[in-house]
VEXMI-128373 format. One record per residue (C-alpha): x, y, z; residue in three letters. Coordinates in nm, 4 decimals, padded with zeros to 6 digits. Each point is the difference from the previous one (the first is absolute). Layout:
# VEXMI-128373
u, v, w, code
X, Y, Z, Ala
...
//
This chain:
# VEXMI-128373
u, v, w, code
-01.4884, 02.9733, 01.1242, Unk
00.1045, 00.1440, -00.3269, Unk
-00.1587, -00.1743, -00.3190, Unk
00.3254, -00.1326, -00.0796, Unk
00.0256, -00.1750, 00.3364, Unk
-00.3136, -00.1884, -00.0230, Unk
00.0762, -00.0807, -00.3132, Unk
00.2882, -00.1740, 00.1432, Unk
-00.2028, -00.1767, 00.2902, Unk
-00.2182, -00.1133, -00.2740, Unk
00.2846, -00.1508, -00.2142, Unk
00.1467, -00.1896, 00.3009, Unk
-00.3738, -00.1284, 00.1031, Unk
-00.0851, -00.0943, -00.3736, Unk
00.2873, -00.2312, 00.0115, Unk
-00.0048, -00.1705, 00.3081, Unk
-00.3509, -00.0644, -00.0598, Unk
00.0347, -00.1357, -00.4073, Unk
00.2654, -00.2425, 00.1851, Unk
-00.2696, -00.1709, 00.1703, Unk
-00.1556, -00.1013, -00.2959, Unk
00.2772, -00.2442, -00.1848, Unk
00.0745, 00.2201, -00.2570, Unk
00.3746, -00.0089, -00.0910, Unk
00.1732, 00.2318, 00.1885, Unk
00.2056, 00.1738, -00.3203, Unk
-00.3195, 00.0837, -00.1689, Unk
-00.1628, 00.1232, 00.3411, Unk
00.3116, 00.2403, 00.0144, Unk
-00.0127, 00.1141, -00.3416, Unk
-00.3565, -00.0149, -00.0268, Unk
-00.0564, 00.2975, 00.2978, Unk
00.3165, 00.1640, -00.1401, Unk
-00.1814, 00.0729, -00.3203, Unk
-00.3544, 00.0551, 00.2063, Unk
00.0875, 00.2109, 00.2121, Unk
00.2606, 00.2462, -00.2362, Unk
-00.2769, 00.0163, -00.2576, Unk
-00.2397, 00.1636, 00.3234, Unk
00.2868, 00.2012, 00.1183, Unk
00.0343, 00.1469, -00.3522, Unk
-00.3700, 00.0385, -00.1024, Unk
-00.0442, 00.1648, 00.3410, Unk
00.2238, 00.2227, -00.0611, Unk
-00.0631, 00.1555, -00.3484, Unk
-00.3837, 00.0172, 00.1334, Unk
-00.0268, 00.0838, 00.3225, Unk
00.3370, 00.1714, 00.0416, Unk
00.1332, -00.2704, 00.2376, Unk
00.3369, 00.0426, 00.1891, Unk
00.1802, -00.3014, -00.0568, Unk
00.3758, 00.1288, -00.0297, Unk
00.1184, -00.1135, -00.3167, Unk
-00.2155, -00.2223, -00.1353, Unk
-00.1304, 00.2683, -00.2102, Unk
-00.0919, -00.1294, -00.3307, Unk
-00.0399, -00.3556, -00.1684, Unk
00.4192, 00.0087, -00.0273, Unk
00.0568, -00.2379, 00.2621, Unk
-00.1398, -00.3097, -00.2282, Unk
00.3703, 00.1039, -00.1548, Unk
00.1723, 00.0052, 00.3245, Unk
-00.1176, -00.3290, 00.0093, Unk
00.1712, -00.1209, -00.2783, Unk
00.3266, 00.1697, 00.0914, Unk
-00.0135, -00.1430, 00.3379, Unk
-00.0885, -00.3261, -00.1693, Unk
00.3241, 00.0061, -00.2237, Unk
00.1646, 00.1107, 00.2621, Unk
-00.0402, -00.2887, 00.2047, Unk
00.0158, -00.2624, -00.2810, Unk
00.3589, 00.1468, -00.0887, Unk
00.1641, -00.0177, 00.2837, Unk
00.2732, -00.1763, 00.0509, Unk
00.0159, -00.1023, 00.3793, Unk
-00.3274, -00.2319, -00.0369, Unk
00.1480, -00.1731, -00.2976, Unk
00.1503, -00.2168, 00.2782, Unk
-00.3585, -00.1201, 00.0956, Unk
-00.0248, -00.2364, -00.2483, Unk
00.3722, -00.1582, 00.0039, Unk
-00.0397, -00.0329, 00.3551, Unk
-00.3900, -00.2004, -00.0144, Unk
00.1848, -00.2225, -00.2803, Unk
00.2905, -00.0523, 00.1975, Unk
-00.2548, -00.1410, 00.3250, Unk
-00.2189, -00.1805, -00.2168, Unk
00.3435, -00.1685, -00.1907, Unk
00.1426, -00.0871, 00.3226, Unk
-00.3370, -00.1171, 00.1088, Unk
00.0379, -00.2420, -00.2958, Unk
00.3270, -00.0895, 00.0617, Unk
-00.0045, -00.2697, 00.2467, Unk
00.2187, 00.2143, 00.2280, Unk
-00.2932, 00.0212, 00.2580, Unk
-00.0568, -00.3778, 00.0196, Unk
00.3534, -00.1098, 00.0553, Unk
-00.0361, 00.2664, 00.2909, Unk
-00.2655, -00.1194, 00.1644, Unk
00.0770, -00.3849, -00.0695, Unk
00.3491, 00.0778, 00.2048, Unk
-00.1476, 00.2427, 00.2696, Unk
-00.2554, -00.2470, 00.0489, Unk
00.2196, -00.3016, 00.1203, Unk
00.2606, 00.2219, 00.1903, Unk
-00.2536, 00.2108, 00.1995, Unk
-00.3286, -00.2309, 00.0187, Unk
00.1282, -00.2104, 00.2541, Unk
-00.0182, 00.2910, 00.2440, Unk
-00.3469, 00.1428, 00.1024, Unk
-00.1125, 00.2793, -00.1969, Unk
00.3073, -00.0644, -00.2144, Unk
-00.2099, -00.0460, -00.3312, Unk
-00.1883, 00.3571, 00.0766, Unk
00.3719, 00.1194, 00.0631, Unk
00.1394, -00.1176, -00.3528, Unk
-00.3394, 00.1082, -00.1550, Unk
00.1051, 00.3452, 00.1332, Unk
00.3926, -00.0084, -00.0902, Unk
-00.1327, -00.1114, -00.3758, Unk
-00.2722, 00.2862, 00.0171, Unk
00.3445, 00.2758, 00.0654, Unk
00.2073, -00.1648, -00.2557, Unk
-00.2775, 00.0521, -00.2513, Unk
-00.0761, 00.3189, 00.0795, Unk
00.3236, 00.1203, -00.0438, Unk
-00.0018, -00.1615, -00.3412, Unk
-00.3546, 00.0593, -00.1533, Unk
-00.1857, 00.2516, 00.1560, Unk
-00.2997, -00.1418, -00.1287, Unk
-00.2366, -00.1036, 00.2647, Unk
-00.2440, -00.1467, -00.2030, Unk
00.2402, -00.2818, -00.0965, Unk
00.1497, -00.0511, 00.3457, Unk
-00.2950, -00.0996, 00.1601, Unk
-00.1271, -00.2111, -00.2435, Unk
00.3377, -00.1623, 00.0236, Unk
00.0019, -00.0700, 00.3985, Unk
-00.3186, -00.1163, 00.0068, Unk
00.0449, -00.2295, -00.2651, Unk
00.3239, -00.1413, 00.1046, Unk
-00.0502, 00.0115, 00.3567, Unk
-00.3689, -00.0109, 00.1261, Unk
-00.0880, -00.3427, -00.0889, Unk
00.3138, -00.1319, 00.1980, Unk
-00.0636, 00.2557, 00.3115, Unk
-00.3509, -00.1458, -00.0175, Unk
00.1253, -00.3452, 00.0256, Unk
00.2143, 00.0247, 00.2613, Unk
-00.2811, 00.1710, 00.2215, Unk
00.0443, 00.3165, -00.0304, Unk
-00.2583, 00.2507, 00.1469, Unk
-00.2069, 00.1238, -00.3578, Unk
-00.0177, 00.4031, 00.1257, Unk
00.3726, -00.0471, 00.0973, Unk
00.1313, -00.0925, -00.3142, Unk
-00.2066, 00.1626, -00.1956, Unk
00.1132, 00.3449, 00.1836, Unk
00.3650, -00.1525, -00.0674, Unk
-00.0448, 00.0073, -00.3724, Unk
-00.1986, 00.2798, -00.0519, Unk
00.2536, 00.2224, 00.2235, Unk
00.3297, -00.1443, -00.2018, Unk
-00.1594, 00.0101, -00.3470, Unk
-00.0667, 00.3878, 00.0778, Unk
00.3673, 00.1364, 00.1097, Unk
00.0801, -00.0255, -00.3750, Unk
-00.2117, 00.3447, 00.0126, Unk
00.2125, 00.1438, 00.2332, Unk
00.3856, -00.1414, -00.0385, Unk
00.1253, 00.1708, -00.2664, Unk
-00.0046, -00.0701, -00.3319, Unk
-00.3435, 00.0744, 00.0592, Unk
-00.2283, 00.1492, -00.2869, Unk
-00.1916, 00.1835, 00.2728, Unk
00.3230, 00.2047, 00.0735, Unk
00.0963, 00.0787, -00.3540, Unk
-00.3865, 00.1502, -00.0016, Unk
00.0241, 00.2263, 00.3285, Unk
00.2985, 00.0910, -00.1315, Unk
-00.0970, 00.1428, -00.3238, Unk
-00.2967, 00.1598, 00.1968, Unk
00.1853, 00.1809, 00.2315, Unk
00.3373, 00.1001, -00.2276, Unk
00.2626, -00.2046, 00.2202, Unk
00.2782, -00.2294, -00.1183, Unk
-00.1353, -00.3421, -00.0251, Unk
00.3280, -00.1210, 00.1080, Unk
-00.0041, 00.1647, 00.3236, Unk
-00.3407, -00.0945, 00.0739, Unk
00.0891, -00.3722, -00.0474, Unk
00.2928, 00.0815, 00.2591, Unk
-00.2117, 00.1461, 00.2290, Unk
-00.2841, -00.2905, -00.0080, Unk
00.2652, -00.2652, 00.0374, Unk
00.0511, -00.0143, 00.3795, Unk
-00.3660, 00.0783, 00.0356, Unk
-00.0763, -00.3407, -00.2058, Unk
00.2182, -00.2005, 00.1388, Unk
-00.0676, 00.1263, 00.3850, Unk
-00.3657, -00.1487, -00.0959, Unk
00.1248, -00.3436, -00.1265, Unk
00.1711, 00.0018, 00.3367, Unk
-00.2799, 00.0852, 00.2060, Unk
-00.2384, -00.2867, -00.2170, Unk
00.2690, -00.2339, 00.1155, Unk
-00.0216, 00.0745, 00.3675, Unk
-00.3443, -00.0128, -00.0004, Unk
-00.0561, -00.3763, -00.1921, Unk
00.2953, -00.1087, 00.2622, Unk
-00.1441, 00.1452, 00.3372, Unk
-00.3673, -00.1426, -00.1794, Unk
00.1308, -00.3359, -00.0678, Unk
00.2044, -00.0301, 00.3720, Unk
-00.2756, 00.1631, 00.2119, Unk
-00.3279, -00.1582, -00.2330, Unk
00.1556, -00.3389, -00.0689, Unk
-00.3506, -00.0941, -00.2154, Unk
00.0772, 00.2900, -00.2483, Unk
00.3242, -00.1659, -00.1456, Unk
00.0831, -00.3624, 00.1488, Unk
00.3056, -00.1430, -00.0945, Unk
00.0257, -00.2642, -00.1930, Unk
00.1587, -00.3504, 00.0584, Unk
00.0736, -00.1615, -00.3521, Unk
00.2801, 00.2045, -00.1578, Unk
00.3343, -00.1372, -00.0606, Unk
00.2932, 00.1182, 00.2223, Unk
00.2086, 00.3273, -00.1083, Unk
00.2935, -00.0778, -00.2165, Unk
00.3006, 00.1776, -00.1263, Unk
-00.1695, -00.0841, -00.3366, Unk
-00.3215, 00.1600, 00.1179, Unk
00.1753, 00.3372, 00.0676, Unk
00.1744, 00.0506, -00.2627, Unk
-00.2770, -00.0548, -00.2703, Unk
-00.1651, 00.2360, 00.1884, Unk
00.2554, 00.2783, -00.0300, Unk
00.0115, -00.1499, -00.3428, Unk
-00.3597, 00.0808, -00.0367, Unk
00.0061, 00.3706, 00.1638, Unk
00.3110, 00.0933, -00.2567, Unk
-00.2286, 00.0898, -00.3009, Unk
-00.2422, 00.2550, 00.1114, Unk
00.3084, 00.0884, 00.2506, Unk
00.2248, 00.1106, -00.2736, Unk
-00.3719, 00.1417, -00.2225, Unk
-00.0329, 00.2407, 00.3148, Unk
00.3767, 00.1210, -00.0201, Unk
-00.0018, 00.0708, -00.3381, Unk
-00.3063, 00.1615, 00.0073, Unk
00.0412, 00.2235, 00.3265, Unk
00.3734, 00.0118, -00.0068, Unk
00.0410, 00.1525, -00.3298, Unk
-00.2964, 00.3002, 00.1217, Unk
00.1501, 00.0675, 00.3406, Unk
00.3591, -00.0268, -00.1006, Unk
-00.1213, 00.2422, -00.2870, Unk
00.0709, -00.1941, -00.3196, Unk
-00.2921, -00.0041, -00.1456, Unk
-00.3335, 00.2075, 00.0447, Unk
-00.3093, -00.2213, 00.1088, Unk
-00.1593, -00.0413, -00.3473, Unk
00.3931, -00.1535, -00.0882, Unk
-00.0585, -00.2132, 00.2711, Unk
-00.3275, -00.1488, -00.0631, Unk
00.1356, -00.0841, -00.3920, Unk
00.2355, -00.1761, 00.2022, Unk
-00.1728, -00.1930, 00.2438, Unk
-00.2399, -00.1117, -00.2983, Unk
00.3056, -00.1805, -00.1920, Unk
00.1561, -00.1380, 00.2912, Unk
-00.3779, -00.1205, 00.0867, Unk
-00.0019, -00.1241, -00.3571, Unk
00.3110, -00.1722, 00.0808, Unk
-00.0697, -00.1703, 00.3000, Unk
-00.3017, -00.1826, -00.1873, Unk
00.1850, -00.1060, -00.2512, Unk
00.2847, -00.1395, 00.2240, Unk
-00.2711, -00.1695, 00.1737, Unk
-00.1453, -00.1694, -00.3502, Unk
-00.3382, 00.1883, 00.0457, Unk
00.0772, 00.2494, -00.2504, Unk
-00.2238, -00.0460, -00.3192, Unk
-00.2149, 00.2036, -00.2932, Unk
-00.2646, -00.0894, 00.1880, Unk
00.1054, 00.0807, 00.3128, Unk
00.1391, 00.4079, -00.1391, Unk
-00.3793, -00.0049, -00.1740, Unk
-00.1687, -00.0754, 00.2810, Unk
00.2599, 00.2910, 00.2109, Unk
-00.0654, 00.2729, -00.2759, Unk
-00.3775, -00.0718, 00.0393, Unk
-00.0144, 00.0402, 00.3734, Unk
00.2474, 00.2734, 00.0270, Unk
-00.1470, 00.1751, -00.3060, Unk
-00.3827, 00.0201, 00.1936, Unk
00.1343, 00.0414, 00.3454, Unk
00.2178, 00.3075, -00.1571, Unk
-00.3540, 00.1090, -00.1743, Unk
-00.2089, -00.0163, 00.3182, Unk
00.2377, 00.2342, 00.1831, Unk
00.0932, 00.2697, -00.2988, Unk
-00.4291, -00.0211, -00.0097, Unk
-00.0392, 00.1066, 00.3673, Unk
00.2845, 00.2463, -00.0189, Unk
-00.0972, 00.1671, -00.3334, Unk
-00.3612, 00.0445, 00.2043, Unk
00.1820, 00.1202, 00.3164, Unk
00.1868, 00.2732, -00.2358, Unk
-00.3414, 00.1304, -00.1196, Unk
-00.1694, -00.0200, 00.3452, Unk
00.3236, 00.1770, 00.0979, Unk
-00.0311, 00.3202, -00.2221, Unk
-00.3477, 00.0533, 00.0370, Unk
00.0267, 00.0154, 00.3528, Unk
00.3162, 00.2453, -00.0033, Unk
-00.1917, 00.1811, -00.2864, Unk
-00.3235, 00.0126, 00.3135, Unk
00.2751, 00.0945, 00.2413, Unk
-00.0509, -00.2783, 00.1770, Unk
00.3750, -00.0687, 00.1008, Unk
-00.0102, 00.3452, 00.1980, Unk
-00.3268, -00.0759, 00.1355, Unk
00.1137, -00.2996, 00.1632, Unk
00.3252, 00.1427, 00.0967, Unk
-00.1882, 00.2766, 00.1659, Unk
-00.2427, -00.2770, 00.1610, Unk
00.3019, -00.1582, 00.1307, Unk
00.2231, 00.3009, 00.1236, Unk
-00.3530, 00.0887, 00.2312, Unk
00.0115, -00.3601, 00.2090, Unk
00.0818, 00.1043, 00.3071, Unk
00.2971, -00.2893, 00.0708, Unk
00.3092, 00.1340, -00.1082, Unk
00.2348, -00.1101, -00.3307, Unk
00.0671, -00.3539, 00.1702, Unk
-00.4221, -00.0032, 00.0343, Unk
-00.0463, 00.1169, -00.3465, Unk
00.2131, -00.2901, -00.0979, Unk
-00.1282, -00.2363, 00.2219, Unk
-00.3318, 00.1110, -00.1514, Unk
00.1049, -00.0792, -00.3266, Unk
00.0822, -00.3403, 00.0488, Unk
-00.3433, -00.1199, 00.2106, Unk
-00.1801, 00.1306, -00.3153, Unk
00.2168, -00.1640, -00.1884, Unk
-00.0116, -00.2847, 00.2024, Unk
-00.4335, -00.0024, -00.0215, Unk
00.0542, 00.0137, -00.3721, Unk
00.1761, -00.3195, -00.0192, Unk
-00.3221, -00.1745, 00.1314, Unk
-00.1370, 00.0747, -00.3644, Unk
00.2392, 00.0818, -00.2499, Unk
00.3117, -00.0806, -00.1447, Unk
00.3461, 00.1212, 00.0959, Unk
00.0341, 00.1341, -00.3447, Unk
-00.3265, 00.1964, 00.0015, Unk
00.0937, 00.1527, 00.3384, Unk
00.3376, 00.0658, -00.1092, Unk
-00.1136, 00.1689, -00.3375, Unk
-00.2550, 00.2100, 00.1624, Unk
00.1012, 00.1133, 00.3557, Unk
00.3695, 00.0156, -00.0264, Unk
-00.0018, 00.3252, -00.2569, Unk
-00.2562, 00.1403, 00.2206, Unk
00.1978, 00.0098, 00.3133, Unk
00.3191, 00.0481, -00.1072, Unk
-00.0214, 00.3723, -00.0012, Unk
-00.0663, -00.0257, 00.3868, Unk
00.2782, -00.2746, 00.0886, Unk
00.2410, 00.2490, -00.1933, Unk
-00.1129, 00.3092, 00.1636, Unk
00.0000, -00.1700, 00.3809, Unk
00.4132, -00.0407, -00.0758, Unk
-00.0379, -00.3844, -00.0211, Unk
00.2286, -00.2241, -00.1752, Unk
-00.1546, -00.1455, -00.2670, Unk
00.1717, -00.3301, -00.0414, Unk
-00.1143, -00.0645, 00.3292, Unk
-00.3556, 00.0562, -00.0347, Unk
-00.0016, -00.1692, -00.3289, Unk
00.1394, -00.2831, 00.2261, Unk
-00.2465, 00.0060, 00.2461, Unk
-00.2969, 00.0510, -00.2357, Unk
00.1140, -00.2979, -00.2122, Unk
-00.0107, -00.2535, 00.3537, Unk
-00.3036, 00.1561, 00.0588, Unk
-00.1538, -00.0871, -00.3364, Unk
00.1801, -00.3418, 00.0127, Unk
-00.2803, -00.1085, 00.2494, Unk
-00.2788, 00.0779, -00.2248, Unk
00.1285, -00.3367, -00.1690, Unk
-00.1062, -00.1630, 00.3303, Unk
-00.3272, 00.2358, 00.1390, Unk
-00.3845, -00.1907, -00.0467, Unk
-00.1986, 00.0679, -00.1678, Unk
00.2176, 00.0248, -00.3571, Unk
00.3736, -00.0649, 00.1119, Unk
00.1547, -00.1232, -00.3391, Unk
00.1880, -00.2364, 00.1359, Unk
-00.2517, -00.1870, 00.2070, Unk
-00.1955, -00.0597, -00.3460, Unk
00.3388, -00.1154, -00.1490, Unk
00.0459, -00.2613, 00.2267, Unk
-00.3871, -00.0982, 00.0362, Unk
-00.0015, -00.0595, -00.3658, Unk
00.2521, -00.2542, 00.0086, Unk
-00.0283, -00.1556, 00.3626, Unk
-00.1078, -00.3077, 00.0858, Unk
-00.3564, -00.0259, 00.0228, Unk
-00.0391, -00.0592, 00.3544, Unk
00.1781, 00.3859, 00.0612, Unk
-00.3223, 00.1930, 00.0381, Unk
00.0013, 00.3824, -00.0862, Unk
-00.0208, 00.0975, 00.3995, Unk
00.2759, -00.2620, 00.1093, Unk
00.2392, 00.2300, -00.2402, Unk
-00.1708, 00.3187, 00.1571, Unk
00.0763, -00.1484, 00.3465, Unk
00.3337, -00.1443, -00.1194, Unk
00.1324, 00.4230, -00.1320, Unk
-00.1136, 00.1883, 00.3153, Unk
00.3228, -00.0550, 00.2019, Unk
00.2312, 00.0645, -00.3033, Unk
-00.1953, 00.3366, -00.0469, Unk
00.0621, 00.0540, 00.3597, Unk
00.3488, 00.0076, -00.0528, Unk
-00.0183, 00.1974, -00.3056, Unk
-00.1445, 00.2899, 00.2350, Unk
00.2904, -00.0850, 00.2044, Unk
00.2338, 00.0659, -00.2806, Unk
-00.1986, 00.3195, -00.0909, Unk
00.0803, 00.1341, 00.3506, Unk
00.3642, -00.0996, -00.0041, Unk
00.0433, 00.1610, -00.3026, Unk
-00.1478, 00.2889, 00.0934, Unk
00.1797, 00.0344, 00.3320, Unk
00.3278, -00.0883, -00.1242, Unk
00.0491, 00.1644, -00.3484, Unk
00.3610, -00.0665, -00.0207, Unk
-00.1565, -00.3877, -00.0990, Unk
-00.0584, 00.1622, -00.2818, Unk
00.2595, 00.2857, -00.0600, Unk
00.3000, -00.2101, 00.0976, Unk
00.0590, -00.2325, -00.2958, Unk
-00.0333, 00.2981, -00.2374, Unk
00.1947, 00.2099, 00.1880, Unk
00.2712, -00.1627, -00.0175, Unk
00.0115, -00.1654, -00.3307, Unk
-00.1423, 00.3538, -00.1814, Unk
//
């Protein structure tokens, strides 16, 4: 190996290994960035190290071009409109109506609470985005009353953890708007593109909690002390699904019918989330403090990670690590659908310890090169990567999710009830994988036609 290359190997090792030890993860990343280019450089003025371009103490100002780079650009000025508009509509009292209504129309039938749980979980994905939020939300409004009406604690635990984390996939997503930057695509088409995907996942979630409940009556039993369905019962349902209904048009509609780019969007999705609260009385100073806050640190924690990802990023191009790894890659012996396939299991291990952002920040400019090169489309593989990273929300031993909900569950939900509980619902997110990858035109339709 060249000296460049193990400096590479060392890189990658000195990370995964600083991760073990609870530092946070932004100053890991930077912290070896700035390691590792200062060896790189002294190595090569002294002992005449090839390390491609990384030739002098000039990339600590590539740093701060890449830096402003990133801190100026205009797509992931949408991040933070679209975290206030999740965390607004969290506060909105949208959610509760929701839930109140799904509750007495479906609970009467078995599994129907996990079902509405589930239908809640889509409709505020497609209007938040923000996982975080959403499963705090479900288990909140809905885990004490599954509980109570016997519920099985690993079922509905799985059931909330699952719903609360489609928000990451159904576009407007925040993970999207990140790939997409990464990887130089329209954010607009890769929201098309991961719409079928998301909602082909809600579908299969539903299937599964209504063959569990039919087949494993103990799971979900059906309760027997709801009122009967009235006329009056529908409609303030409908009544209730309206809102975010007509948030998710506006939002969506005006990107895919191409009035208004996705950043637009998200400054509109935050008013009409601003509106909704206020239409609902909830709307106060205190309320738009307490927003601003949240939004402000969650914004903070991800600019944090990616402004370490950027330096961790150009040290490792600097290293030629990018064509190391594509040249490590182009040598497996399985083929371009292999290489892929490849891809995603590592991908897939990585989400067993880190974050989606972390192994979106650091992998995806790494292996871009090669998806390009093999001919592959890359809305597609963006697709496929992001439902791949959507179940490191849900893998032991660090699944964010799972946390989520633990720190908010009743106390009688033990940790390994809600690892028990999210094995099935990964299950079918490997399903999903392999749909997706065996049937791109899941992906490629939507965009095709509306692009």
């Amino acid at each position: 190996m060249e000296v460049n290359e193990i400096l590479v190997v060392a890189m990658l090792g000195t990370f995964i290994a600083l991760i073990f030890t609870g530092i946070p993860i932004a100053w890991v990343l930077a912290g070896v960035s700035l390691l590792f280019s200062a060896i790189a450089v002294l190595g090569y003025e002294y002992f005449n190290w090839e390390t491609y371009f990384l030739t002098d103490w000039r990339i600590f100002g590539i740093f701060v071009q890449r830096v402003w780079g990133q801190m100026s650009n205009w797509i992931l000025v949408a991040l933070p409109m679209f975290i206030y508009m999740g965390l607004m509509l969290e506060r909105s009292g949208v959610t509760e109506k929701l839930m109140s209504n799904f509750i007495q129309l479906f609970g009467r039938f078995r599994g129907g609470l996990a079902l509405g749980v589930v239908l809640i979980g889509i409709l505020l994905a497609a209007s938040t985005g923000v996982v975080g939020a959403s499963v705090v939300l479900l288990a909140l409004l809905s885990m004490p009353i599954m509980l109570q009406q016997g519920y099985n604690k690993g079922f509905a635990s799985g059931v909330v953890c699952s719903a609360g984390t489609l928000g990451i996939l159904i576009p407007p997503s925040i993970m999207l708007i990140i790939m997409a930057d990464l990887m130089a695509v329209s954010v607009g088409g890769l929201f098309m593109g991961a719409l079928i995907p998301g909602l082909m996942l809600g579908v299969f979630y539903i299937i599964y909690i209504m063959g569990a409940a039919t087949f494993f009556k103990k799971l979900a039993p059906a309760p027997t002390d709801l009122p009967p369905v009235t006329a009056k019962l529908i409609f303030d349902t409908l009544l209730a699904v309206v809102p975010p209904l007509l948030l998710i048009i506006a939002v969506l509609g005006s990107i895919f019918a191409g009035l208004a780019t996705p950043t637009e969007a998200s400054g509109l999705g935050a008013f009409g989330a601003t509106l909704l609260a206020a239409a609902n009385g909830k709307l106060s100073l205190a309320v738009l403090k307490d927003v601003g806050m949240k939004t402000t640190l969650t914004t903070a924690f991800i600019f944090g990670i990616f402004l370490g990802a950027t330096m961790f990023a150009v040290v490792m191009r600097q290293l030629g690590g990018d064509e190391f790894i594509s040249q490590s890659l182009k040598a497996l012996p399985f083929g371009p659908s292999g290489i892929i396939l490849t891809i995603l299991f590592i991908a897939f291990l990585a989400g067993f310890f880190l974050d989606w952002l972390e192994i979106s920040l650091i992998m995806l400019p790494l292996v871009s090169p090669v998806v390009v090169a093999l001919g592959f489309d890359q809305i597609w593989f963006l697709v496929l990567f992001a439902v791949v990273l959507q179940t490191s929300f849900l893998t032991p031993p660090v699944g964010f999710s799972l946390f989520y909900l633990k720190g908010v569950a009743p106390p009688s939900v033990t940790i390994i009830d809600i690892y028990k509980g999210v094995i099935p619902f990964v299950l079918l997110q490997v399903l999903a994988v392999m749909m997706v990858f065996l049937y791109p035109q899941l992906v490629l339709w939507l965009p095709g036609r509306l692009l």
